[in-house]
DSSP file (Angstrom, degrees, kcal/mol; ACC not computed):
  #  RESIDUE AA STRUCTURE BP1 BP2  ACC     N-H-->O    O-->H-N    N-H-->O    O-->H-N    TCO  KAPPA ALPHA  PHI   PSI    X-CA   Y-CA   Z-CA
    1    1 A X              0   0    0      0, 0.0     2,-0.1     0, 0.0     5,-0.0   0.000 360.0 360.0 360.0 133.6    3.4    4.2   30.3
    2    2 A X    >>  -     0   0    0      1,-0.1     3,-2.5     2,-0.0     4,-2.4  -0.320 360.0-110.5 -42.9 139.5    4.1    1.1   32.3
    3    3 A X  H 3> S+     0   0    0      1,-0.4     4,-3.3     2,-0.2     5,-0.3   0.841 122.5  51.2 -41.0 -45.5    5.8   -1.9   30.5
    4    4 A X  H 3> S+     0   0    0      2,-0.2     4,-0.9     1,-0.2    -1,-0.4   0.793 114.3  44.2 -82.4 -17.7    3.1   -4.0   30.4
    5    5 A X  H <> S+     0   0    0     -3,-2.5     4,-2.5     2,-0.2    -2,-0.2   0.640 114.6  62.9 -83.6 -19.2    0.5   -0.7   28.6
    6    6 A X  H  X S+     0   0    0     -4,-2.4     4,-2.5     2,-0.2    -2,-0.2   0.863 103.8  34.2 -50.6 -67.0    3.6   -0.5   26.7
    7    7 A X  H  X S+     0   0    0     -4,-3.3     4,-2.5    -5,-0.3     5,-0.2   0.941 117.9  54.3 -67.2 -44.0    3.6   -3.7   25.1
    8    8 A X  H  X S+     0   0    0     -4,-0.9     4,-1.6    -5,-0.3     5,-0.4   0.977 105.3  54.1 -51.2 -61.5   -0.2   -3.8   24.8
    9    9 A X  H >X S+     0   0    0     -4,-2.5     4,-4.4     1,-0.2     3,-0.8   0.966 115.1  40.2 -59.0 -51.8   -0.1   -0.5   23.0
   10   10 A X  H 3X S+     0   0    0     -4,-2.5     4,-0.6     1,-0.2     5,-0.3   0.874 113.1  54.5 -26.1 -71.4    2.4   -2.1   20.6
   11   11 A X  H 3< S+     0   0    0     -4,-2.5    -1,-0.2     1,-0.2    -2,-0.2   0.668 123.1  26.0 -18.0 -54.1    0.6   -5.4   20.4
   12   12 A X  H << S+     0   0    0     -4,-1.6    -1,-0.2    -3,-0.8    -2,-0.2   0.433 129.7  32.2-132.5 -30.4   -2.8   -3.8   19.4
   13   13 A X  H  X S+     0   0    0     -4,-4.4     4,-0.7    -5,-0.4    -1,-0.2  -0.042  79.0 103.0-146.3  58.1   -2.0   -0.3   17.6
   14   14 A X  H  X S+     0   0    0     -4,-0.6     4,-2.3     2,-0.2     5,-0.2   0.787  81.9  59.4 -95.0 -59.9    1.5   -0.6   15.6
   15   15 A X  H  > S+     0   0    0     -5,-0.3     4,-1.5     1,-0.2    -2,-0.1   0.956 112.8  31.4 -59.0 -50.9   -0.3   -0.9   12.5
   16   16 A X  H  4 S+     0   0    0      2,-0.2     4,-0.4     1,-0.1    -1,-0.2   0.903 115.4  58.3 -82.8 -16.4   -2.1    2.4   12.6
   17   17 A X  H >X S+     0   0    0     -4,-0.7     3,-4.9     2,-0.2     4,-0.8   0.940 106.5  57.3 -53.6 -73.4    0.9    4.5   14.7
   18   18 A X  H >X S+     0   0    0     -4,-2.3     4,-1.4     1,-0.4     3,-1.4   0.570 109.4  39.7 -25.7 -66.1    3.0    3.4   11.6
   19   19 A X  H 3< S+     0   0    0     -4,-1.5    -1,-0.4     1,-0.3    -2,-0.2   0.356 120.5  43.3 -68.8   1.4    0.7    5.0    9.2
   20   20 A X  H <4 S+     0   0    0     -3,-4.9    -1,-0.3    -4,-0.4    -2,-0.2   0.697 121.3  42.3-120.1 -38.1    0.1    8.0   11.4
   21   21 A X  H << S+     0   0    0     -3,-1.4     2,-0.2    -4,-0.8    -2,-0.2   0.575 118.4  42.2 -95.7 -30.8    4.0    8.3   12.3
   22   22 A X  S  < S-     0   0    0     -4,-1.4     3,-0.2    -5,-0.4     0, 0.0  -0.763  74.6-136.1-121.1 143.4    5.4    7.6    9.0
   23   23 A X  S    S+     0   0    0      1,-0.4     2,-0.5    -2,-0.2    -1,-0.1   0.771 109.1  11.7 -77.2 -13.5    4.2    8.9    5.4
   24   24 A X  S    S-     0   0    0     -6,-0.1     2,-0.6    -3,-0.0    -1,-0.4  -0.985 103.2-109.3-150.4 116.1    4.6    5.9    4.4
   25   25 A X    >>  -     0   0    0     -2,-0.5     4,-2.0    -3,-0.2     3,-1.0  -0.545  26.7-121.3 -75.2 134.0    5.1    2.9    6.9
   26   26 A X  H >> S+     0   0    0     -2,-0.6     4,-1.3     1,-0.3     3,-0.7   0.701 108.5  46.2  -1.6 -81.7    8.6    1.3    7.0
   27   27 A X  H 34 S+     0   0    0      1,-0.4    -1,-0.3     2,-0.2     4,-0.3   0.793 110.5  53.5 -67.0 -42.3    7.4   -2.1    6.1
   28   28 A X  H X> S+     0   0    0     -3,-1.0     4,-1.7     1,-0.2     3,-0.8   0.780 103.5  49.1 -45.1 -40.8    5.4   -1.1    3.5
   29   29 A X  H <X S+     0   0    0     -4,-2.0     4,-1.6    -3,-0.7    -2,-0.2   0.911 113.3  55.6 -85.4 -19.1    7.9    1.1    1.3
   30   30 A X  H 3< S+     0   0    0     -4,-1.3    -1,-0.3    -5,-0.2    -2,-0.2   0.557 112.7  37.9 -91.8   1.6   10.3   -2.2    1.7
   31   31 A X  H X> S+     0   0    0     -3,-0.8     4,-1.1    -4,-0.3     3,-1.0   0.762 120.6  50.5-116.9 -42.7    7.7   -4.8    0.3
   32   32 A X  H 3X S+     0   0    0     -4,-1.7     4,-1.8     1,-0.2    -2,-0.2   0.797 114.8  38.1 -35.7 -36.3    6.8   -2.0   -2.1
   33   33 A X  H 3X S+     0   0    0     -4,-1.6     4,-0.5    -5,-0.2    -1,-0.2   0.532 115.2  62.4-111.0   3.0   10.6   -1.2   -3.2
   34   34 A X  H <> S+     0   0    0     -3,-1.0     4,-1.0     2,-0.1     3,-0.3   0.897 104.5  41.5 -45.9 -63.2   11.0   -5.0   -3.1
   35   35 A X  H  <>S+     0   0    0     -4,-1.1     5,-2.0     1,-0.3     6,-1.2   0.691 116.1  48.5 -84.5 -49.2    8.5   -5.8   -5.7
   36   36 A X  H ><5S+     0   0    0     -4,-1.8     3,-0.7     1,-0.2     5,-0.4   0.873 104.8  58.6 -83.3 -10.6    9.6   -3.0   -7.9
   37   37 A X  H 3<5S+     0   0    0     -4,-0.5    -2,-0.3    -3,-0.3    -1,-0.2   0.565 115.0  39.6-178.2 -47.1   13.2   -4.1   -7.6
   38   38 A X  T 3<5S-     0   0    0     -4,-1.0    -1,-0.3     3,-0.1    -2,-0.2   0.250 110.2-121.0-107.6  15.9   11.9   -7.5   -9.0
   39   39 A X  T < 5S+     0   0    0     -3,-0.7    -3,-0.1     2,-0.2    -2,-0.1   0.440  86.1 117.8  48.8   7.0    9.4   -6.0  -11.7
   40   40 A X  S   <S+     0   0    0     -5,-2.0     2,-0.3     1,-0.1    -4,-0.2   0.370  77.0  41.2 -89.2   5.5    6.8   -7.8  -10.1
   41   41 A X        +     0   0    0     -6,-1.2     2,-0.3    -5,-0.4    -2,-0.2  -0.978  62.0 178.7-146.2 122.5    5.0   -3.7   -9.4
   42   42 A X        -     0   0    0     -2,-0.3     2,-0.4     2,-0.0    -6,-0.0  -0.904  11.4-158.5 -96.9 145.9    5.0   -0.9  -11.9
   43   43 A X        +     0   0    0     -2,-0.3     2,-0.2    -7,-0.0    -2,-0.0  -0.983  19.0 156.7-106.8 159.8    3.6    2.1  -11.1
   44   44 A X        -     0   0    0     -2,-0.4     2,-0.5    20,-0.0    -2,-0.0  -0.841  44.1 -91.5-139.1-161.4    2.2    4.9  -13.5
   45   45 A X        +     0   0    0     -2,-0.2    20,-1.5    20,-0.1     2,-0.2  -0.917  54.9 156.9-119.4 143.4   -0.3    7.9  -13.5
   46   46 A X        -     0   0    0     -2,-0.5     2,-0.6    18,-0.3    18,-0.2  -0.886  46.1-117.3-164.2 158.6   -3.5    6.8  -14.6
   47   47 A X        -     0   0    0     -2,-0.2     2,-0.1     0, 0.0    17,-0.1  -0.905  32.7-125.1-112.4 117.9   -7.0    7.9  -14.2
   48   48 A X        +     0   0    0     -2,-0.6    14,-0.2     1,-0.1     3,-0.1  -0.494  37.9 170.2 -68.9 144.3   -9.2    5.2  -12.3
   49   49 A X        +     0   0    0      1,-0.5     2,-0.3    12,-0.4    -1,-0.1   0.711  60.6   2.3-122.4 -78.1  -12.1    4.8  -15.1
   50   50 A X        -     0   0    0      9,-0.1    11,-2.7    12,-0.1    -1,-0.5  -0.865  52.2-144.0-141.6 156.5  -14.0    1.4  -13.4
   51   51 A X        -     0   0    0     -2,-0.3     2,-0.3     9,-0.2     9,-0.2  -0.966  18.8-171.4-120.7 131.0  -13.8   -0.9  -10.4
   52   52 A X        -     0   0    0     -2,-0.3     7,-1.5     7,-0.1     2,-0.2  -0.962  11.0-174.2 -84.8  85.4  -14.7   -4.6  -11.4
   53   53 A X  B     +A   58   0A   0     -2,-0.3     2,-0.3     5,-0.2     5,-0.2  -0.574  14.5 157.6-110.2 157.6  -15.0   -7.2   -8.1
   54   54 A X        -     0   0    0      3,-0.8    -2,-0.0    -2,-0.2     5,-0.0  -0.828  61.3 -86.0-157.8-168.8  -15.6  -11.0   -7.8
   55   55 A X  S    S+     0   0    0     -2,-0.3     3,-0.1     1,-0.2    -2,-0.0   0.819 129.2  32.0 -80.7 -19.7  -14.8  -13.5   -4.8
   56   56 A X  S    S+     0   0    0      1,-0.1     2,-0.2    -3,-0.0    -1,-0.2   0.784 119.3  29.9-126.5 -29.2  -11.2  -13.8   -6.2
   57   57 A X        -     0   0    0     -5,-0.0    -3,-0.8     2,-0.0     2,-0.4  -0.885  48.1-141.8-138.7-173.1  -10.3  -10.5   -7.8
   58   58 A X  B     -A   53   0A   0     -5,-0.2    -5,-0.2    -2,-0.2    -7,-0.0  -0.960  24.9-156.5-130.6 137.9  -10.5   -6.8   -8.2
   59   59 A X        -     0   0    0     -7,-1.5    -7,-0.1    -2,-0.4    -6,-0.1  -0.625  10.7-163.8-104.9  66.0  -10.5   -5.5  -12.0
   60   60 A X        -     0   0    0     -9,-0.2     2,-0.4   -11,-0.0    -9,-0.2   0.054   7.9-155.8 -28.6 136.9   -9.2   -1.7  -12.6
   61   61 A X        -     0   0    0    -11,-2.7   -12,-0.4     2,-0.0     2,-0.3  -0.777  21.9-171.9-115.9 173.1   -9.8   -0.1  -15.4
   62   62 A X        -     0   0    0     -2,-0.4   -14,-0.1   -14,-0.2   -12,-0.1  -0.882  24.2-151.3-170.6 163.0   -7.4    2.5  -15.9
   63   63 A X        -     0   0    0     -2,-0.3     3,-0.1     5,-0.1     4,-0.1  -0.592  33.5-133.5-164.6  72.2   -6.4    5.9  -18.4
   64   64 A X    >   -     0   0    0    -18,-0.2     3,-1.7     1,-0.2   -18,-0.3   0.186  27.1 -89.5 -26.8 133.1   -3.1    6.5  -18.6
   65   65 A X  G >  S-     0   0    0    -20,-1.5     3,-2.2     1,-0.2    -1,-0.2  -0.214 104.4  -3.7 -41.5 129.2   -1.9    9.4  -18.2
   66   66 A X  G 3  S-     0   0    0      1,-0.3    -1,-0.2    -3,-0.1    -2,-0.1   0.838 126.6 -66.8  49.6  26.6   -1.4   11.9  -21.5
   67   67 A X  G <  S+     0   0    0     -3,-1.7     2,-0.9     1,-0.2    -1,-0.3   0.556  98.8 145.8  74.8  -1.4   -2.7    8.6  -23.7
   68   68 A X    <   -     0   0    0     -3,-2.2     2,-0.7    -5,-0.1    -1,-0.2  -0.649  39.9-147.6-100.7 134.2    0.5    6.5  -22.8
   69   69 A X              0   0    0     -2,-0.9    -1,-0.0     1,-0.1     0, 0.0  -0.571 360.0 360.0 -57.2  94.3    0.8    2.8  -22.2
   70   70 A X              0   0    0     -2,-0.7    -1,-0.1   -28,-0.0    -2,-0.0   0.453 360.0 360.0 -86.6 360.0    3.1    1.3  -20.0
């Protein structure tokens, strides 16, 4: 590609090469391994039970795995 289809492609389709290129994109697993790093993300295995929505938040309902609470 020429420089200038080059950039364009960047500009315009980063975000979904990343995900396509990557299992995981780069910038994503560092605000992810930020976050848990700071305790501000657990994860666990859980069964999604119900989705809750409103202008302002999303509610999960959730079922831990093997009946434990984390």
């Amino acid at each position: 590609m020429e420089l200038g289809e080059q950039s364009r492609f960047l500009r315009h389709l980063r975000i979904f090469w990343d995900v396509h290129r990557y299992r995981i994109a780069p910038q994503l697993e560092a605000i992810i391994n930020r976050k848990r790093q700071n305790g501000s993300l657990t994860v666990l295995a859980a069964e999604l039970r119900g989705v809750e929505a409103n202008a302002d938040n999303i509610c999960l309902t959730l079922q831990p795995r093997h009946g434990l609470c984390g």
